[in-house]
Structure formats: C-alpha cells, structure tokens
C-alpha positions as CSV (number, residue, x, y, z in Angstrom):
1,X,46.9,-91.3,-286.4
2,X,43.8,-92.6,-287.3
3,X,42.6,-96.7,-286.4
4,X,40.4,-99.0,-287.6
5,X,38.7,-101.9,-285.6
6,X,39.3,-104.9,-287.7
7,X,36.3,-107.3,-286.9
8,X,36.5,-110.8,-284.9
9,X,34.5,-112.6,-287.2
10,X,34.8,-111.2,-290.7
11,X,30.8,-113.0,-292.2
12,X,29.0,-110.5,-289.8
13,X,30.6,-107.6,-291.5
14,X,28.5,-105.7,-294.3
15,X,30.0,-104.8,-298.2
16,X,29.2,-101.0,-298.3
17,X,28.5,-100.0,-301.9
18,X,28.2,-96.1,-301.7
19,X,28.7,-94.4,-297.9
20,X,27.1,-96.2,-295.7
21,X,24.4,-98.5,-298.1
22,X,25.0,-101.5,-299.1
23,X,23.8,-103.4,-301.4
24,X,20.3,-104.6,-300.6
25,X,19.7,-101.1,-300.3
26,X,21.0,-99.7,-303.6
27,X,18.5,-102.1,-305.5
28,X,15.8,-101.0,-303.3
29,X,16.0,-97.3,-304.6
30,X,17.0,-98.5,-307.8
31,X,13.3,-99.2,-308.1
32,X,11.4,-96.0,-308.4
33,X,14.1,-95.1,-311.3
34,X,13.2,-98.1,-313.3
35,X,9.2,-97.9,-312.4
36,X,9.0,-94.2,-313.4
37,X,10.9,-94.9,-316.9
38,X,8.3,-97.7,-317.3
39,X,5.0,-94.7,-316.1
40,X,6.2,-92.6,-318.6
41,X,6.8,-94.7,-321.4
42,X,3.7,-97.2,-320.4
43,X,0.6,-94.9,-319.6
44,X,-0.9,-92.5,-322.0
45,X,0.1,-90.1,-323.1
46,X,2.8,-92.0,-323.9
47,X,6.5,-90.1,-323.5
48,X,4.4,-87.3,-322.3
49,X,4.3,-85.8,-318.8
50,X,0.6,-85.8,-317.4
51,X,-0.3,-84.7,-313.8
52,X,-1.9,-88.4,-313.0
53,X,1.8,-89.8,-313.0
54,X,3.2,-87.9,-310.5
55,X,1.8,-89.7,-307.3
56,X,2.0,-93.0,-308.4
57,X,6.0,-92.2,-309.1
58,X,6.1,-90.3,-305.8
59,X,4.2,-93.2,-304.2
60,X,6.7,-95.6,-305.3
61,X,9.8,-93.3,-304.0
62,X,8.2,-93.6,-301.1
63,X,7.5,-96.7,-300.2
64,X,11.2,-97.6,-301.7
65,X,12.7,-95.2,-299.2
66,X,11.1,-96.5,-296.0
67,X,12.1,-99.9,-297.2
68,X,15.7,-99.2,-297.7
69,X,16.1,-97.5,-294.2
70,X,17.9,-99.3,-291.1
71,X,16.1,-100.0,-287.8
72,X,18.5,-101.7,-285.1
73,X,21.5,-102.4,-288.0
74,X,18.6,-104.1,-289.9
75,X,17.8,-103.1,-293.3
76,X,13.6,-102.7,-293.1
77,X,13.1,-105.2,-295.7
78,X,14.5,-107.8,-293.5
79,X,12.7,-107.2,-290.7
80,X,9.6,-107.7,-292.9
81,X,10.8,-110.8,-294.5
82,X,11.7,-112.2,-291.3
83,X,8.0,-111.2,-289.8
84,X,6.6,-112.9,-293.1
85,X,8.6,-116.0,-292.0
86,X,7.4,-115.9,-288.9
87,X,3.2,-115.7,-289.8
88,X,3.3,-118.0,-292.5
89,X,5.3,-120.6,-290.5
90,X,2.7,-124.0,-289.2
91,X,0.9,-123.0,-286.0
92,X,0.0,-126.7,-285.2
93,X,2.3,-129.4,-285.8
94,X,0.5,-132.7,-286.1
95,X,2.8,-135.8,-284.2
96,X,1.7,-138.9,-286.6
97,X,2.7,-142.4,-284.6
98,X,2.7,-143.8,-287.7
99,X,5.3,-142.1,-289.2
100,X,8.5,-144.1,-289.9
101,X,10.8,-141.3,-290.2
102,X,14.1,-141.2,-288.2
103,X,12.1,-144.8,-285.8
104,X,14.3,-147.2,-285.0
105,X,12.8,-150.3,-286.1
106,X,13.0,-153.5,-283.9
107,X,12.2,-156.0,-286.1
108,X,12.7,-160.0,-284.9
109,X,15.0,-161.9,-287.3
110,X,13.3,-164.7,-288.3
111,X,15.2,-168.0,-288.7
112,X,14.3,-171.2,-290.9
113,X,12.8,-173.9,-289.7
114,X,11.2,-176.9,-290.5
115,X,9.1,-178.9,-288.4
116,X,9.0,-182.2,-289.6
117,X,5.8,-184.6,-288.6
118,X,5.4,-188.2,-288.4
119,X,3.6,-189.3,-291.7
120,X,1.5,-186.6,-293.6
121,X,-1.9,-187.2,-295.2
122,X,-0.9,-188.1,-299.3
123,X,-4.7,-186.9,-300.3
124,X,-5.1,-183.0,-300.9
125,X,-8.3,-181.2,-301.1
126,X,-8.4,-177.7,-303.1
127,X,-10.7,-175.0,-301.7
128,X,-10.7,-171.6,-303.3
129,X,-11.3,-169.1,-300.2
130,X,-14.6,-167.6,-301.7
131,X,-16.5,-171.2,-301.6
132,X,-16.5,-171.5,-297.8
133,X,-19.8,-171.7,-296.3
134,X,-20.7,-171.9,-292.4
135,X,-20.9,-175.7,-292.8
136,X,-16.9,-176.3,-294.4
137,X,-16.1,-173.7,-291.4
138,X,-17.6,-175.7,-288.5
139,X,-16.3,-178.8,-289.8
140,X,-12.9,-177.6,-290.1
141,X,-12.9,-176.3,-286.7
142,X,-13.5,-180.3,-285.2
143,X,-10.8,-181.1,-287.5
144,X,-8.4,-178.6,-286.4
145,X,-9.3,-179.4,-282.7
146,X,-8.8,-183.1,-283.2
147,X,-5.3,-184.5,-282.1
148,X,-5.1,-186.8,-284.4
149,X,-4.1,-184.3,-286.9
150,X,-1.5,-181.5,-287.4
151,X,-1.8,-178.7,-289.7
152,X,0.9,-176.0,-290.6
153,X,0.9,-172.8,-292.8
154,X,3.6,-172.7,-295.7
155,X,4.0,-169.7,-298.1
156,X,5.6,-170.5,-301.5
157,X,7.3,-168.1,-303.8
158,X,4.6,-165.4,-304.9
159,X,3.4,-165.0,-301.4
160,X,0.2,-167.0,-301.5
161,X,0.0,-169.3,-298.1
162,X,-0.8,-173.1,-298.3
163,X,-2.5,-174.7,-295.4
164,X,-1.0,-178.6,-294.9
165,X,-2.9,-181.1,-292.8
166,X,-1.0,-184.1,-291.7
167,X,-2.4,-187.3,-289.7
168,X,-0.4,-188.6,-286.8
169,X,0.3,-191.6,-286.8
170,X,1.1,-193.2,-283.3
C-alpha cells in the first residue's frame, strides 16, 4: 500500500504544474518559445530561417534553462532575486536625532495665568522692531533693570507678541 506524508504546515508546500515544476518554472521556459516566434517573425528575412538566428534563440534556451533549475529546493531565479535584494539594500543607515518618528514627546502642559500688577502705565509707545538703534536699546535696558517698573510679554490672536510695561506704584 502506497503512503503519502501529508505536510504540517500546508503554505510551505509547492503547486506542481507538470512533474515536478511548478509554476515559476513553466513561465521561465515558456520564454525562449515566445522570443524565438518574435526572431523569426522580427529580424530579416522576415518568416525566413537565416543562420544568424540560431544562437541568439539557442542563447535564450539557455539562459532560460539555468534559470528554471533548483539548487537547495530553490528555484535559481530566487536565489538571484534574493541576492539582488540583498546588494541593492542601504549599506549605511544614517540615525537623525531630529527625527520625530515613533519619539515620545514630553511636552509641559501649560496652564493660564494672569499676573495682575498694581497700576499699569495708561501711555503706550509703538515701536516697529526694524527702528531700534543702539541708543533705544541701552535705554531700555535701565528701564527694564529699574524696579520701579514691571514689564510682561502677551501674544494676541495671530501670534504676534506685545511687550506691556507697568509702573509700580508703592
């Protein structure tokens, strides 16, 4: 009585199309049928035999055959594929600390406050950033450092930030 060995895992198991080829090779030597229809009917004379056809048909059976055979269970063209694969693949992979991808972000949560001061200063001066000279600068600098005065940073709705100066009043 004869037995067969039914598989463990049935994916690892190859669909054999004719004997013992399946089906990866069967389109492999399907090619040197289709290329020599398209020799003979491409290259002058056309539909004609001529001795120049004859290698490049028997050079394409060839190279089909050694393709289609099986090394270690492996069809040929998957060992080249996987050898492909493996010399086109990044030799140097680059670690960017910039990158955000798959970081954990710590970011603070930022509660609203507001500071509230004693009397603020009713008279406002406009300065566009771009007038500033080295003067404006060193006399804002000994009226930042005086204690008579507060100053805070408020940012309104488009994002621009508005610097507030407020006198003390004791």
């Amino acid at each position: 009585m004869r037995a067969t060995t039914i598989p463990a895992q049935i994916t690892t198991v190859e669909d054999k199309i004719a004997g013992n080829l399946n089906m990866t090779q069967v389109a492999i030597l399907a090619i040197p049928i289709v290329a020599t229809a398209m020799i003979y009917t491409a290259f002058p004379p056309t539909f004609h035999f001529a001795l120049y056809k004859l290698p490049l048909i028997l050079l394409i059976a060839l190279f089909s055959i050694i393709l289609s055979l099986r090394i270690k269970g492996k069809v040929v063209v998957n060992w080249l594929l996987v050898i492909l694969r493996y010399n086109l693949r990044p030799r140097y992979y680059v670690f960017e600390k910039n990158d955000e991808y798959l970081r954990e972000m710590c970011l603070p949560k930022f509660e609203k406050t507001r500071k509230l001061f004693k009397s603020k200063v009713t008279k406002s001066i406009n300065i566009s950033a771009n007038a500033l000279d080295i003067r404006d600068l060193a006399k804002l600098k000994d009226f930042i450092r005086n204690s008579n005065y507060n100053f805070s940073f408020k940012i309104n709705e488009k994002g621009g930030v508005n610097v507030v100066f407020g006198q003390i009043k004791q």
